[in-house]
C-alpha positions in Angstrom: 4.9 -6.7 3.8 2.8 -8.8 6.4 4.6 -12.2 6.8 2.3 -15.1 5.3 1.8 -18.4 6.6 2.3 -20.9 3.8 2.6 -24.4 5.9 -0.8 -25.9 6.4 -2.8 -22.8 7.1 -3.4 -22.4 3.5 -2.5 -25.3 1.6 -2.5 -28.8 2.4 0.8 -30.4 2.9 0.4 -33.0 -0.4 -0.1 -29.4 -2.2 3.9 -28.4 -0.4 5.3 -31.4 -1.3 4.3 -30.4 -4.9 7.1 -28.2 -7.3 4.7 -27.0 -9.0 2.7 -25.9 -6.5 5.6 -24.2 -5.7 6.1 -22.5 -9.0 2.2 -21.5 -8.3 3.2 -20.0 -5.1 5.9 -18.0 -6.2 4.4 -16.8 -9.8 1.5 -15.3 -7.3 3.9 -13.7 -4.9 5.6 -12.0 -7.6 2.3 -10.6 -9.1 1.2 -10.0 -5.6 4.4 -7.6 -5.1 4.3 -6.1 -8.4 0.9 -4.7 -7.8 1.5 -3.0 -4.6 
Protein backbone atom coordinates (compact mmCIF):
# COMPACT_ATOMS: atom_id res chain seq x y z
CA UNK A 1 0.00 0.00 0.00
CA UNK A 2 1.40 3.35 -1.32
CA UNK A 3 2.12 5.64 1.73
CA UNK A 4 -0.40 8.68 1.62
CA UNK A 5 0.25 12.16 2.50
CA UNK A 6 -2.45 13.34 4.88
CA UNK A 7 -0.75 16.73 6.30
CA UNK A 8 -1.64 19.64 4.08
CA UNK A 9 -1.36 18.06 0.77
CA UNK A 10 -4.90 17.01 0.91
CA UNK A 11 -6.59 18.69 3.59
CA UNK A 12 -6.22 21.94 5.12
CA UNK A 13 -4.76 21.99 8.57
CA UNK A 14 -8.28 23.49 10.30
CA UNK A 15 -9.74 20.19 8.65
CA UNK A 16 -6.58 18.03 10.93
CA UNK A 17 -7.27 19.81 13.86
CA UNK A 18 -10.84 18.46 13.47
CA UNK A 19 -11.87 14.70 15.36
CA UNK A 20 -14.14 14.26 13.19
CA UNK A 21 -12.34 14.82 10.33
CA UNK A 22 -10.45 12.33 11.63
CA UNK A 23 -13.14 9.72 12.12
CA UNK A 24 -13.80 10.79 8.17
CA UNK A 25 -10.33 9.84 7.43
CA UNK A 26 -10.21 6.74 9.01
CA UNK A 27 -13.89 5.43 8.07
CA UNK A 28 -12.42 5.99 4.27
CA UNK A 29 -9.22 4.16 4.89
CA UNK A 30 -10.99 1.25 6.11
CA UNK A 31 -13.39 1.12 3.12
CA UNK A 32 -10.41 1.98 0.97
CA UNK A 33 -8.58 -1.35 2.33
CA UNK A 34 -11.52 -3.44 2.37
CA UNK A 35 -11.98 -3.02 -1.27
CA UNK A 36 -8.63 -3.97 -2.50
Amino acid sequence: MKHICWDGCMFPNATLENPKTWNTILSAMVKVKKAL
